[in-house]
C-alpha angles and dihedrals in degrees: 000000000000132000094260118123108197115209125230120177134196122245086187094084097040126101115277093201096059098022094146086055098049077044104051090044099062094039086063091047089064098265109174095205145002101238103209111205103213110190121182098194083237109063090032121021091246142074126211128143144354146203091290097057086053091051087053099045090047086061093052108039126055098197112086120275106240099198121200113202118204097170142129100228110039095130083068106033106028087108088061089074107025079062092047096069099272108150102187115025127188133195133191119250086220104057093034118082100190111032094174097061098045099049086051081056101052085045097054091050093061097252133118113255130221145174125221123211129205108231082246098060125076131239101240095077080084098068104102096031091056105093086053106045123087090202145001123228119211122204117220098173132038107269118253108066143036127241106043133142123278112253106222101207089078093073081067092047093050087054098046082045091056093045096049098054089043090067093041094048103234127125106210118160114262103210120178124212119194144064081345101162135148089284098049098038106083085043089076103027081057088054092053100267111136099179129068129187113205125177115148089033093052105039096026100061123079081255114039086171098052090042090055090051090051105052082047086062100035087059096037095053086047083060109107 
């Protein structure tokens, strides 16, 4: 699986006033994705951006957009944002009604595919999703609003995710979303998870760039 934690920070708890600036200083703390929050007030209690913030930040930014679409309606929108620049998009098991599909689509279109799970909902939904998805999204909060606790029953649920695509012999990436922070990083890195999403630990500390940097090390030195 490899020691590499790939950094994915939040724009939803950037500033929205001076985004290509939040933006341009992570990417040159050695950031691996923007990860773009996209809320619907219907899915997730909360409402946030939509394609033409992606197309902006695609011009700004030259590290891939990883867009997380928790949305309602993705089976019917989710080309608004693959043309809109996204790289990787991701959508929840339970919004999409037909994951298959949608995955092809985002396929077709040239970009990486993911699925997203609720902390409620178990992995082995996957199963049968596995062989097509590029990466698996794990969700460690409940979905809606930054700067929530950590659940900790995730670390469980990495764990049971690794060992399920061990056995069916695929290599996803497992990426985590939620209170992810340097003391809950290498929980889940340990667990088998190589991508962390960070917002309100990256662009709410004094250096975001020095706080990015050090929940890259705190999960990489969890990594056996």
């Amino acid at each position: 699986m490899g020691d590499r934690v790939l950094m994915a920070p939040s724009i939803l708890s950037a500033d929205f006033t001076r985004l290509a600036e939040a933006v341009s200083l992570v990417e040159e703390a050695g950031a691996d994705y923007i990860h773009v929050d996209v809320m619907d007030g219907h899915f997730v209690p909360n409402l946030t951006i939509g394609p033409p913030v992606v197309a902006a930040l695609k011009k700004s930014c030259s590290i891939p957009l990883d867009v997380h679409l928790m949305i309602d309606n993705a089976d019917e929108t989710v080309g608004w944002y693959l043309d809109a620049g996204a790289d990787l998009v991701t959508v929840h098991v339970e919004a999409v009604r037909h994951l298959h599909r949608v995955v092809q689509s985002i396929h077709a279109a040239g970009a990486k595919a993911g699925a997203v799970l609720n902390p409620a909902t178990p992995v082995s939904l996957l199963r049968d999703i596995l062989p097509d998805l590029d990466l698996v999204l794990l969700m460690s909060v409940n979905p809606g609003f930054g700067g929530q606790k950590f659940i900790e029953g995730v670390v469980g649920k990495t764990r049971r995710l690794a060992e399920m695509c061990a056995a069916a012999g695929v290599s996803p990436l497992i990426e985590i979303d939620g209170g992810i922070n340097e003391e809950t990083a290498p929980l889940v890195t340990a667990a088998g998870a190589r991508v962390l999403v960070a917002g309100n630990a990256v662009f709410g500390a004094s250096d975001p760039a020095a706080a990015l940097k050090a929940i890259r090390a705190a999960g990489e030195g969890a990594i056996r």
